[in-house]
N, C-alpha and C positions, 0 to 999 in steps of 0.2 A: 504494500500500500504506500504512494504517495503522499506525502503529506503537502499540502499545499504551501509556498512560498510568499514571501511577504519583503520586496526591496528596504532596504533603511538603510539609513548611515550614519554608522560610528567612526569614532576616531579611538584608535590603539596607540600604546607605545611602539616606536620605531622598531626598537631592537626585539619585539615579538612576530611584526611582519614580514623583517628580514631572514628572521629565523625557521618563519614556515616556507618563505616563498625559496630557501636557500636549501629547505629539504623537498622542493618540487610540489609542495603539498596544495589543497585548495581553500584558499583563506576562508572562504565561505562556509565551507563544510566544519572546516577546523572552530569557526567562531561559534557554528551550529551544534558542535559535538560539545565543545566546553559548555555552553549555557544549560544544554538541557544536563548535562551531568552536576553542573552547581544547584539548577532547581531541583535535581533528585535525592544531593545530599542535602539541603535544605529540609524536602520531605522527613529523612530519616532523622534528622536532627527535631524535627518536629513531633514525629512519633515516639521517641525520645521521655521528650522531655512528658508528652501526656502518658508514658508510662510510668515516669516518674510522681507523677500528678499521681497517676492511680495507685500505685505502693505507697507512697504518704499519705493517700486518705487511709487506705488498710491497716498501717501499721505504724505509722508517726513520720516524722523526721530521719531523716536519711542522712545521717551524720557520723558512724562508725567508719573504722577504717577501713572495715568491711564494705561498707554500702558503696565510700569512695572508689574503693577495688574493682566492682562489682560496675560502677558508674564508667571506669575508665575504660573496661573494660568493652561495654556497651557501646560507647563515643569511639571505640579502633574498629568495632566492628562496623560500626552503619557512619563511615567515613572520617573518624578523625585518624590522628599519627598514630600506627602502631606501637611506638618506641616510646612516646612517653606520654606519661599521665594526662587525666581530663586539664584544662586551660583553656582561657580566653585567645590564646596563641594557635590553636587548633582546631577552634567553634567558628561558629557561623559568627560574625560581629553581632555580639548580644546576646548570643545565644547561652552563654556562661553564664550570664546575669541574668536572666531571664531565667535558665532552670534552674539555677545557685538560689534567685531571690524565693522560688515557686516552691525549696525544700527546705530550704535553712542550712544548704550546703555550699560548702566553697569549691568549684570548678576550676 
């Protein structure tokens, strides 16, 4: 299935366009692949956090270093950094403070 196209114009940093049109690649596509994979981890980070929502209503605050373990773990699997822990360095902008404010945990 095709999905229908929509012209617009953005403006990139230089040394990103150089760097696909240097691998041959289609800027277009390329632009098309990054957005829709930033709104899918967006998604996950959203599912995220209302899982979060719902184990803090069941069972309190999510504040053990367990729960944090447990959270970082979560955030490597549905798109943050493997290697290290949950942070604002690795979230969606806000998204730390947003789940952090939503449990009484620091991300």
């Amino acid at each position: 299935m095709t999905l229908a196209k929509r012209k617009v114009s953005v403006t990139l940093d230089a040394d990103l366009v150089a760097a696909v049109e240097a691998a041959g690649e289609n800027l277009s596509a390329q632009v098309n692949t990054a957005l829709r994979d930033e709104l899918a981890r967006r998604r996950r980070h959203r599912a995220l956090g209302d899982m979060l929502d719902q184990l803090a209503a069941e069972r309190g605050a999510l504040d053990t270093a367990e729960d944090q373990e447990e959270i970082a773990r979560f955030m490597r699997l549905l798109g943050g950094t493997s290697d290290s822990p949950v942070s604002s360095s690795n979230a969606l902008p806000g998204a730390a403070d947003s789940v952090a404010g939503r449990h009484g945990t620091q991300l």
